[in-house]
C-alpha positions in Angstrom: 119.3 83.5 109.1 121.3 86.9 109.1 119.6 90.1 108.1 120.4 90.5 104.7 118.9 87.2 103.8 115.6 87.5 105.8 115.1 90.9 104.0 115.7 89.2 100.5 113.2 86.5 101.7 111.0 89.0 103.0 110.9 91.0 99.5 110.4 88.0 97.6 107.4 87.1 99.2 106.0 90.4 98.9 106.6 90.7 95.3 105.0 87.1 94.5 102.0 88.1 97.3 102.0 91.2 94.6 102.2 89.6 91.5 99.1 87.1 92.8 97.2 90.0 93.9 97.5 92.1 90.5 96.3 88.6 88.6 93.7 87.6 91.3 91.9 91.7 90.4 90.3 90.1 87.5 88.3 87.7 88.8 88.5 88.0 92.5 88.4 92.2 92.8 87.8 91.8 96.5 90.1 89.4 97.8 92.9 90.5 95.8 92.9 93.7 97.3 94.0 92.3 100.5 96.6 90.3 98.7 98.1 92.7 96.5 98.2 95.1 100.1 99.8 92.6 101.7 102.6 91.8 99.4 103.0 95.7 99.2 103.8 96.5 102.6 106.1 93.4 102.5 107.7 94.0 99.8 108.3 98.2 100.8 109.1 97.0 104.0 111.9 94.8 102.2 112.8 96.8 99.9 113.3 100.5 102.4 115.1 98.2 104.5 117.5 96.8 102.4 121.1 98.6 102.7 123.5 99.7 99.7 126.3 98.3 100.4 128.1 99.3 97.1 130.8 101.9 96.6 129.5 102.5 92.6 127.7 105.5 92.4 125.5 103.6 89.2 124.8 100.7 92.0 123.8 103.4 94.6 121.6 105.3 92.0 120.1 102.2 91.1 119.1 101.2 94.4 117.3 103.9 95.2 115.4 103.7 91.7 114.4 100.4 93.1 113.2 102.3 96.6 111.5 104.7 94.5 109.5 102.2 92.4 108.3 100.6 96.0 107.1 103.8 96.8 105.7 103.8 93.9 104.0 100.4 94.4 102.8 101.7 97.7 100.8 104.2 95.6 99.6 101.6 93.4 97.7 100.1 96.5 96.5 102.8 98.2 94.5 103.2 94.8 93.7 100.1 94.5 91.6 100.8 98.1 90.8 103.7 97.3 86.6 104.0 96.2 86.0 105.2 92.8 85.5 108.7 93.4 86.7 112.8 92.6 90.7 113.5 94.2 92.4 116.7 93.1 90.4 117.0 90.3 90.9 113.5 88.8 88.1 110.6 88.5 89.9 107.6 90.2 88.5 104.6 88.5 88.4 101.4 90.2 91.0 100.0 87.6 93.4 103.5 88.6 95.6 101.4 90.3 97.1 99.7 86.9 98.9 102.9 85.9 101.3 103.3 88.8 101.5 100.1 89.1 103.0 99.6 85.3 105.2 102.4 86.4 106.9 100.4 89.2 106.5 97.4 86.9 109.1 99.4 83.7 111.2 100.8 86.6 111.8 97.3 88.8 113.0 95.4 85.4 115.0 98.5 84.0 117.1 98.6 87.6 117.0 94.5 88.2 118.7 94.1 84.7 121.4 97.1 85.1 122.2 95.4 88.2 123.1 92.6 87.1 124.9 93.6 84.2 127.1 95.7 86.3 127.8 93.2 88.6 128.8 90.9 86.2 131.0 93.5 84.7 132.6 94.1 88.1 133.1 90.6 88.4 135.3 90.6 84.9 
């Protein structure tokens, strides 16, 4: 398997260990978080070390949107870890972790369907 394949594998499985883990919070609070932590560091890991290989400048600025929201997602978790408790003035809420999270959530679908309706228009 060549690189750019086991990175796409690699994202994948981090953004389904993610989407478990965000569904598991309700229930299962505790296990999830190791879940949803898990398929975060995959999925940044994936998605950091995923090259552009595009010459468009919209592909290029869409790709690191897409970097952006994993860091994004990387914040989500570190919240979700985080105890409720007093940061920079802020009360973090043991449900704080929902906001970014929604954030990376809007930006991941806005840049997965502009991709692919440039690349179908570049395929025209």
């Amino acid at each position: 398997m060549d690189r750019k394949k086991s990175l796409a594998f690699l994202t994948l499985a981090g953004e389904t260990l993610v989407l478990v883990g965000a569904l598991m919070w309700s229930w299962m609070a505790d296990w999830a978080v190791y879940v949803f932590v898990v398929g975060t560091c995959m999925f940044f890991a994936g998605r950091m070390l995923t090259p552009t290989d595009s010459d468009n400048l919209n592909v290029k600025r869409l790709m690191t949107q897409q970097k952006a929201g994993a860091l994004i997602l990387l914040l989500s978790a570190i919240t979700m870890i985080a105890t409720p408790s007093w940061f920079l003035g802020y009360y973090l809420t043991k449900s704080a972790w929902f906001i970014p999270f929604l954030i990376f959530v809007v930006i991941e679908v806005y840049t997965t369907f502009r991709l692919a309706y440039i690349d179908n228009h570049q395929q025209k």
